[in-house]
PyMOL Python script that loads the backbone (N, CA, C, O; Angstrom):
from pymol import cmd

cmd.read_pdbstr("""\
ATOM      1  N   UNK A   1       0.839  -1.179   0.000  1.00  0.00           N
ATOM      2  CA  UNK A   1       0.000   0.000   0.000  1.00  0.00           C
ATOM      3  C   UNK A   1       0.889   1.249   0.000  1.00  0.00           C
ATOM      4  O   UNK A   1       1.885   1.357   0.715  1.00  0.00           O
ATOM      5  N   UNK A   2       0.473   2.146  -0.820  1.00  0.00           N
ATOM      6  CA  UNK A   2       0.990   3.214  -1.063  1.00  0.00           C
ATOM      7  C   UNK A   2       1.240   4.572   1.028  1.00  0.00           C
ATOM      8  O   UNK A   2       0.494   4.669   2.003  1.00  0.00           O
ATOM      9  N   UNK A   3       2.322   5.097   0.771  1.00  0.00           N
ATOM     10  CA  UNK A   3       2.305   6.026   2.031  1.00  0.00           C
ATOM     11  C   UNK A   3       1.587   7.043   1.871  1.00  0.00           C
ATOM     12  O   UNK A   3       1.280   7.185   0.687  1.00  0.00           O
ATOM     13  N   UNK A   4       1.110   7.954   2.663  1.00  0.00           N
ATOM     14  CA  UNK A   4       0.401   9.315   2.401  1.00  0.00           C
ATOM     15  C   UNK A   4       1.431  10.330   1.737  1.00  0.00           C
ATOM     16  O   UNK A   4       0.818  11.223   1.152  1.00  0.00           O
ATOM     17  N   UNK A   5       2.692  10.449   1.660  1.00  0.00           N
ATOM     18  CA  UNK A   5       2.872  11.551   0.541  1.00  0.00           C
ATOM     19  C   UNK A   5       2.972  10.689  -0.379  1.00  0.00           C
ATOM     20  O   UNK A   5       2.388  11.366  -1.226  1.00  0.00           O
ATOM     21  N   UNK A   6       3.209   9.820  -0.881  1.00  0.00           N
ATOM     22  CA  UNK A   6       3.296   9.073  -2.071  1.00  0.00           C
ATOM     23  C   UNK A   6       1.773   9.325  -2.991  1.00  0.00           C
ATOM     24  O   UNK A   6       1.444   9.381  -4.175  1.00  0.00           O
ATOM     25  N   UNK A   7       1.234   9.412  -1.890  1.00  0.00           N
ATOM     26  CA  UNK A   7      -0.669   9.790  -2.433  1.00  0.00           C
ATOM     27  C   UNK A   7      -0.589  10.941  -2.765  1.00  0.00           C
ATOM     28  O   UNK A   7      -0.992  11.257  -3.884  1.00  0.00           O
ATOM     29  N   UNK A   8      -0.229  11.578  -2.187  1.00  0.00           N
ATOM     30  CA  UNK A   8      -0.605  13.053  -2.119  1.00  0.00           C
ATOM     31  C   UNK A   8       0.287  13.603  -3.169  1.00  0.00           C
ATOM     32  O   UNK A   8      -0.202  14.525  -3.822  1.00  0.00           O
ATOM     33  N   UNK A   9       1.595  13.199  -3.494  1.00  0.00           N
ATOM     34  CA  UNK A   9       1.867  13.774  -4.765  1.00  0.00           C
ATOM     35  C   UNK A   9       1.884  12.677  -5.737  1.00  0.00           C
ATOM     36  O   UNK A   9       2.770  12.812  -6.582  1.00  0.00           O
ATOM     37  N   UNK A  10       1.326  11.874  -5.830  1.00  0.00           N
ATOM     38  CA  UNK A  10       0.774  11.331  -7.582  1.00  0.00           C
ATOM     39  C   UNK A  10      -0.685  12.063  -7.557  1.00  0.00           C
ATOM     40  O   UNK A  10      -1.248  12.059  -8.652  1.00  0.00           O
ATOM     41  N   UNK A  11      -1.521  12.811  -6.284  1.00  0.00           N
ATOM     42  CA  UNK A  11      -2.893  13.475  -6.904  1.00  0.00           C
ATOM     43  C   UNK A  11      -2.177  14.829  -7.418  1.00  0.00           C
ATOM     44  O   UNK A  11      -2.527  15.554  -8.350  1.00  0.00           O
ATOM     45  N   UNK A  12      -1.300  14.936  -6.724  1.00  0.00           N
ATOM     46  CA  UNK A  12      -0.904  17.262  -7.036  1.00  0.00           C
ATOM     47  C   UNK A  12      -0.418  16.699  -8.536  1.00  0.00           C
ATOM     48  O   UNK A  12      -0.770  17.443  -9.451  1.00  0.00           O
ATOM     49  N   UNK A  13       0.357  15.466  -8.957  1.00  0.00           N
ATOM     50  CA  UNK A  13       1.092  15.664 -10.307  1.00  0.00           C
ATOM     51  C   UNK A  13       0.205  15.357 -11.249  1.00  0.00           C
ATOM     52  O   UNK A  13       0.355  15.853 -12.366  1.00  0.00           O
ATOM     53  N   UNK A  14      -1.027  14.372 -10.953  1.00  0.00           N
ATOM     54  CA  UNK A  14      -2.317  14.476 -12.001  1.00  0.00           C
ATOM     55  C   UNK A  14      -2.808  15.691 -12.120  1.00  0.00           C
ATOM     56  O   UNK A  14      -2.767  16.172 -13.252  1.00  0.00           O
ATOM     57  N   UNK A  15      -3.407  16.530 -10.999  1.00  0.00           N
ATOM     58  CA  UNK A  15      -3.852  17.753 -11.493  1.00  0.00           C
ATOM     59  C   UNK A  15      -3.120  19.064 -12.179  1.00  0.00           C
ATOM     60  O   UNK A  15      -3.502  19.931 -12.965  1.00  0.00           O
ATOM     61  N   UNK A  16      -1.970  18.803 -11.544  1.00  0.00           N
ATOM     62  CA  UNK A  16      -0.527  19.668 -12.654  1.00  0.00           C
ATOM     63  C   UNK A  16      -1.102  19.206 -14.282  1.00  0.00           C
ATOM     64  O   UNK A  16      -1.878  19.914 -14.924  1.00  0.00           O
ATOM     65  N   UNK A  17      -0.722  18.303 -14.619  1.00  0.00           N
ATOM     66  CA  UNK A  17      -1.158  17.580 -15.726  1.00  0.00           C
ATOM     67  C   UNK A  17      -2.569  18.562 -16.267  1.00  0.00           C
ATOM     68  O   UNK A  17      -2.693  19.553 -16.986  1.00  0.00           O
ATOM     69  N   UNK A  18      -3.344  17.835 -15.624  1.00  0.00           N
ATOM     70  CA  UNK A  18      -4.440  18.229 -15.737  1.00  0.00           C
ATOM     71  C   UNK A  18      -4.936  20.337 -16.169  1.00  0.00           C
ATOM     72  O   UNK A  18      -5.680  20.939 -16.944  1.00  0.00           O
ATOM     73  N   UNK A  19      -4.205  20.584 -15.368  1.00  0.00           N
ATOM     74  CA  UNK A  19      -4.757  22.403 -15.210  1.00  0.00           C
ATOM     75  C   UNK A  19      -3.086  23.454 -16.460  1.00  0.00           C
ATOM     76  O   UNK A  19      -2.968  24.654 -16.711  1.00  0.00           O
ATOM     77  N   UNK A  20      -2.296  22.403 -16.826  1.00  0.00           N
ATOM     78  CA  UNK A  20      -1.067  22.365 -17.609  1.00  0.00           C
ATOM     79  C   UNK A  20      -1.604  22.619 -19.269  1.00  0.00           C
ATOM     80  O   UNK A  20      -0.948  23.007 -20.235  1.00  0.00           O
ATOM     81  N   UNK A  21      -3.062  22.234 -19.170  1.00  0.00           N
ATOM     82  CA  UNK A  21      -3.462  22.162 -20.571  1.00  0.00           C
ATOM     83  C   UNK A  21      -4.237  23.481 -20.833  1.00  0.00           C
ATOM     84  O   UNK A  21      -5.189  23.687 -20.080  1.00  0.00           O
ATOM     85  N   UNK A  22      -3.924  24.562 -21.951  1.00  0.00           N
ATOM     86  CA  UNK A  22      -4.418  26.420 -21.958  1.00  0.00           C
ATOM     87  C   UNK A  22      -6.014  25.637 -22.197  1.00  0.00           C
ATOM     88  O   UNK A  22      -6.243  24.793 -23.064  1.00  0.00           O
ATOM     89  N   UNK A  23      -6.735  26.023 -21.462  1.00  0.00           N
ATOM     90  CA  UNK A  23      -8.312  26.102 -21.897  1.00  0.00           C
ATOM     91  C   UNK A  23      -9.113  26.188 -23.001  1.00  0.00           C
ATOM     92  O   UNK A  23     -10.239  25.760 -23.254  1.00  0.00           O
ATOM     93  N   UNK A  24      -7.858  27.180 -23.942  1.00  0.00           N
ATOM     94  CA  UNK A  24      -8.437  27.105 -25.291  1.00  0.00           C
ATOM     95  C   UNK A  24      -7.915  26.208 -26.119  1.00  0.00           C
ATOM     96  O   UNK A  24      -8.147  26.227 -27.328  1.00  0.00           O
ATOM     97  N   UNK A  25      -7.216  25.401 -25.584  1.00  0.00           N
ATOM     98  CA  UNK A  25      -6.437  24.145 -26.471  1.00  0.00           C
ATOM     99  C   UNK A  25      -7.697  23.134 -26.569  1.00  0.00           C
ATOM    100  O   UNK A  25      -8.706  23.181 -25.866  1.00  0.00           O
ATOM    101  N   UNK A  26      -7.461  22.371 -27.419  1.00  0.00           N
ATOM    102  CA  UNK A  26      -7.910  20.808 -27.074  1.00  0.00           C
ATOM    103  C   UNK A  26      -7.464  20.012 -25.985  1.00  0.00           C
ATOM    104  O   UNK A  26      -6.348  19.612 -26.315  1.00  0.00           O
ATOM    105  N   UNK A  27      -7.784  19.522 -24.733  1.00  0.00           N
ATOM    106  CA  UNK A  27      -7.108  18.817 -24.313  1.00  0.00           C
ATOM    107  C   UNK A  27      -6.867  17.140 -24.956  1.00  0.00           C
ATOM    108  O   UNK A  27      -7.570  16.631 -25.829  1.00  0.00           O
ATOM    109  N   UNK A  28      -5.761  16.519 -24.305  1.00  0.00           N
ATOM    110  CA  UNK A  28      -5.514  15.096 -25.029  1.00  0.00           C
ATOM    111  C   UNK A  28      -7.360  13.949 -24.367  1.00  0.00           C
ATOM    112  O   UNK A  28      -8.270  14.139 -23.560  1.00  0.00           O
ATOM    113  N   UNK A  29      -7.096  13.233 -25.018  1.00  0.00           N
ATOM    114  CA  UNK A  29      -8.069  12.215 -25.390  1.00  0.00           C
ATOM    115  C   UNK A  29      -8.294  11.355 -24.101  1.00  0.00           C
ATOM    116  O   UNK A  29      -9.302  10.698 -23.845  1.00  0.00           O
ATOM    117  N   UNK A  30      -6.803  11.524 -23.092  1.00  0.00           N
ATOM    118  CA  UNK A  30      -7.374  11.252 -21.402  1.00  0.00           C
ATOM    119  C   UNK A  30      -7.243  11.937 -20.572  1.00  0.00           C
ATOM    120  O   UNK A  30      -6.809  11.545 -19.489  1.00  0.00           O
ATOM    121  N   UNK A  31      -7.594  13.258 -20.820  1.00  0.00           N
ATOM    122  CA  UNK A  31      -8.141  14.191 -19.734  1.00  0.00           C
ATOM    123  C   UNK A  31      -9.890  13.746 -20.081  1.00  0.00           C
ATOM    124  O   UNK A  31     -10.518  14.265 -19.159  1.00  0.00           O
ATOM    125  N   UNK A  32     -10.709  13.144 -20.850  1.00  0.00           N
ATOM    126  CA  UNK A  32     -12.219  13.165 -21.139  1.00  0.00           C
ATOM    127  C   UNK A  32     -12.534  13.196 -19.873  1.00  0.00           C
ATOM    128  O   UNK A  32     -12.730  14.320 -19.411  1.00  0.00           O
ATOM    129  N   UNK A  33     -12.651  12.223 -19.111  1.00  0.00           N
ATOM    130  CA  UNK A  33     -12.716  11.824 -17.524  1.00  0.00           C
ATOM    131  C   UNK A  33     -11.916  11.836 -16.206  1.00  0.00           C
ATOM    132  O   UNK A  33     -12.095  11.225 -15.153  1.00  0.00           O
ATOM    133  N   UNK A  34     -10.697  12.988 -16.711  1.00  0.00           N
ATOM    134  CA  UNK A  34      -9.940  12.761 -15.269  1.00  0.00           C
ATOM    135  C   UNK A  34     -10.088  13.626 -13.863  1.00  0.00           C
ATOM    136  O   UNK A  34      -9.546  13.463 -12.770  1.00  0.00           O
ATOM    137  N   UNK A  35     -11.353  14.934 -14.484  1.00  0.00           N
ATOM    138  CA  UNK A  35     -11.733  15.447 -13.479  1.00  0.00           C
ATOM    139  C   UNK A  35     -12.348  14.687 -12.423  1.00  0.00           C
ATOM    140  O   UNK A  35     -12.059  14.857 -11.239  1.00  0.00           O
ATOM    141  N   UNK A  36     -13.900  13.149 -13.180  1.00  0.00           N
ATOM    142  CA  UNK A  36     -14.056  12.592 -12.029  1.00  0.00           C
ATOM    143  C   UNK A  36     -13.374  11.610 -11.648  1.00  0.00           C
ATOM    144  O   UNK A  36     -13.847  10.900 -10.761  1.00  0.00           O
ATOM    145  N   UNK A  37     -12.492  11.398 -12.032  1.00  0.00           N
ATOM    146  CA  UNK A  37     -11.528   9.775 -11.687  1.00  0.00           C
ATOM    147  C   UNK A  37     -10.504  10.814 -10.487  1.00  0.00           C
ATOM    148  O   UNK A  37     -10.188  10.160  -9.493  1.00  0.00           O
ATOM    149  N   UNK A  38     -10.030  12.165 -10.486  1.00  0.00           N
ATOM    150  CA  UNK A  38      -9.159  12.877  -9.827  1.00  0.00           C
ATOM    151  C   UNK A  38     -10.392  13.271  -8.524  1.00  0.00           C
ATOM    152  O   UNK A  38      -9.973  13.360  -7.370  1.00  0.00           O
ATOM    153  N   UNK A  39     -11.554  13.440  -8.745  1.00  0.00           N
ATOM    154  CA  UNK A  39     -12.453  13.572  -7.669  1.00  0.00           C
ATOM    155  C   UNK A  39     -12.900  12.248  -6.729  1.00  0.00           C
ATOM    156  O   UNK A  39     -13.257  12.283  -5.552  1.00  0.00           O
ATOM    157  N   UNK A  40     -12.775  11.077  -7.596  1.00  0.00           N
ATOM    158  CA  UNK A  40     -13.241  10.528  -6.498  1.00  0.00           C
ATOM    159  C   UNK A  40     -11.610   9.598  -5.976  1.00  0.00           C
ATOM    160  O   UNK A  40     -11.441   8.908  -4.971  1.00  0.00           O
ATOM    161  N   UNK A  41     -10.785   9.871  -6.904  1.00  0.00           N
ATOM    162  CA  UNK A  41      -9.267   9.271  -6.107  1.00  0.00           C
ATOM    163  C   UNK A  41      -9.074  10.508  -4.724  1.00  0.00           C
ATOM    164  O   UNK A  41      -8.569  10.040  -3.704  1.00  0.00           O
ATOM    165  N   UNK A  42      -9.463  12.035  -4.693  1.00  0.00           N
ATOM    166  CA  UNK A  42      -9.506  12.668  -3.638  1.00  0.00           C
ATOM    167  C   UNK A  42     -10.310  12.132  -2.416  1.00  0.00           C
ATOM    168  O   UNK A  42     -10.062  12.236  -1.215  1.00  0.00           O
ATOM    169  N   UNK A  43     -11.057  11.695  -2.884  1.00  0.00           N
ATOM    170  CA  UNK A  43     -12.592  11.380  -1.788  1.00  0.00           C
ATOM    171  C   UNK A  43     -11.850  10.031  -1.196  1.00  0.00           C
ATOM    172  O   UNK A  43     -11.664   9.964   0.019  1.00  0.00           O
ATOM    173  N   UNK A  44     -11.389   8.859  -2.136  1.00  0.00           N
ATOM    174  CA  UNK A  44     -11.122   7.615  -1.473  1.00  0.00           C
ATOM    175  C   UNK A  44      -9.562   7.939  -0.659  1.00  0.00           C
ATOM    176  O   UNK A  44      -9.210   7.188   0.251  1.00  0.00           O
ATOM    177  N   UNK A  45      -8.702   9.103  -1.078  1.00  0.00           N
ATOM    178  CA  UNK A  45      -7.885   9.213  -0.386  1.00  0.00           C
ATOM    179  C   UNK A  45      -8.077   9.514   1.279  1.00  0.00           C
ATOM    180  O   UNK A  45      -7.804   8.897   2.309  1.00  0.00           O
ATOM    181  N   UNK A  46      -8.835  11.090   0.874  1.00  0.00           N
ATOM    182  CA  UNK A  46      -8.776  11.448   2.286  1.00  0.00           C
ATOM    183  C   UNK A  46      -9.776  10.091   3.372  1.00  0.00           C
ATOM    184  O   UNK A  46      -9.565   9.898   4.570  1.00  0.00           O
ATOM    185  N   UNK A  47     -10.709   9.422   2.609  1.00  0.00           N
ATOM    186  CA  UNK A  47     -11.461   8.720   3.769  1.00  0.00           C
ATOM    187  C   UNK A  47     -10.107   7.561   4.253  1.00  0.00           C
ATOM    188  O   UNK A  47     -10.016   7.095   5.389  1.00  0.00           O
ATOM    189  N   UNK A  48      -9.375   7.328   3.392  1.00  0.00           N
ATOM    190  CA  UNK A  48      -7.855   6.560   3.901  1.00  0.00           C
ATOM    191  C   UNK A  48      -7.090   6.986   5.064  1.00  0.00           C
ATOM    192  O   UNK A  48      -6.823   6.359   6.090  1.00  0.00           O
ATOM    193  N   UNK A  49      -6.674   8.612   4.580  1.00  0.00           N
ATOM    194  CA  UNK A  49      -6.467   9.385   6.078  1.00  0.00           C
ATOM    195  C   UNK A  49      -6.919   9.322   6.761  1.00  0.00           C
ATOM    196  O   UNK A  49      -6.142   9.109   7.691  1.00  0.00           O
ATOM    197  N   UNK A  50      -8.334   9.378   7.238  1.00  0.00           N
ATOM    198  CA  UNK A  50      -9.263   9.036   8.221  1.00  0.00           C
ATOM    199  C   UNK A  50      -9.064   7.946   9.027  1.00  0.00           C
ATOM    200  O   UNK A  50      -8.775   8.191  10.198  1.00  0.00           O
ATOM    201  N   UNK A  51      -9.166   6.567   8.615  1.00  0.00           N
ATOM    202  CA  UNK A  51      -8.652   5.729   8.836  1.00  0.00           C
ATOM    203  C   UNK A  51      -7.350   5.434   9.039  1.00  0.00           C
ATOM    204  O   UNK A  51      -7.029   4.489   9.761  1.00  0.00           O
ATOM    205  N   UNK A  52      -6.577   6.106   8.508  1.00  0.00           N
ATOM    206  CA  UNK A  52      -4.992   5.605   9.686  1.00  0.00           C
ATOM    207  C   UNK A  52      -4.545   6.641  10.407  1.00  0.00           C
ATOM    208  O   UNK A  52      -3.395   6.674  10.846  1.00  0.00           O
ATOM    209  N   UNK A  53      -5.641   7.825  10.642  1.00  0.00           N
ATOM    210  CA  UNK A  53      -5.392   8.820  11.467  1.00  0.00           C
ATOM    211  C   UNK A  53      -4.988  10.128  11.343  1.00  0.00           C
ATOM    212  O   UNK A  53      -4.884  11.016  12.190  1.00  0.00           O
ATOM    213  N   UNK A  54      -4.800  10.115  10.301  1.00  0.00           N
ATOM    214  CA  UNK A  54      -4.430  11.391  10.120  1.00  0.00           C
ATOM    215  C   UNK A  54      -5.435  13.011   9.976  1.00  0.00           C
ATOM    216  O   UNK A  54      -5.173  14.214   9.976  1.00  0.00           O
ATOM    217  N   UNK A  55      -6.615  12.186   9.869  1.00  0.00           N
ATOM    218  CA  UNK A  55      -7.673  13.446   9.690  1.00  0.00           C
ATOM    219  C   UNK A  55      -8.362  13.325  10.883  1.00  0.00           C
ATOM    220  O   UNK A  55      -8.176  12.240  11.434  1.00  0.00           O
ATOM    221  N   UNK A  56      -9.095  14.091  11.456  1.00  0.00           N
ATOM    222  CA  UNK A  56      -9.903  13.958  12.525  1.00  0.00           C
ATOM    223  C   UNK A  56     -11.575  14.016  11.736  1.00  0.00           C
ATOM    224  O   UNK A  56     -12.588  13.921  12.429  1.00  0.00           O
TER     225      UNK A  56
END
""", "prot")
cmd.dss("prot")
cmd.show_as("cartoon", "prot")
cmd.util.cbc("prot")
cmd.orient("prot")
């Protein structure tokens, strides 16, 4: 199992990725879905923190 910064920066380097692309571009062909695949990898992260303590 992955550590908590190991999580935490493969989510900051997807959304780099992600917000890296000018608005008026096309983005590439797998950004279609990575806003919700990056929303709910946030959601299953932090409830992870939760569970080994780190969030209250």
């Amino acid at each position: 199992m992955k550590e908590v910064q190991h999580r935490i920066a493969y989510y900051l380097k997807k959304v780099s990725e992600k917000t890296s692309v000018h608005p008026a571009k096309i983005p590439p062909r797998s950004h279609k879905y990575r806003h919700e695949r990056l929303m709910t990898y946030k959601k299953l992260m932090h409830e992870e923190f939760k569970n080994q303590g780190y969030v209250n």
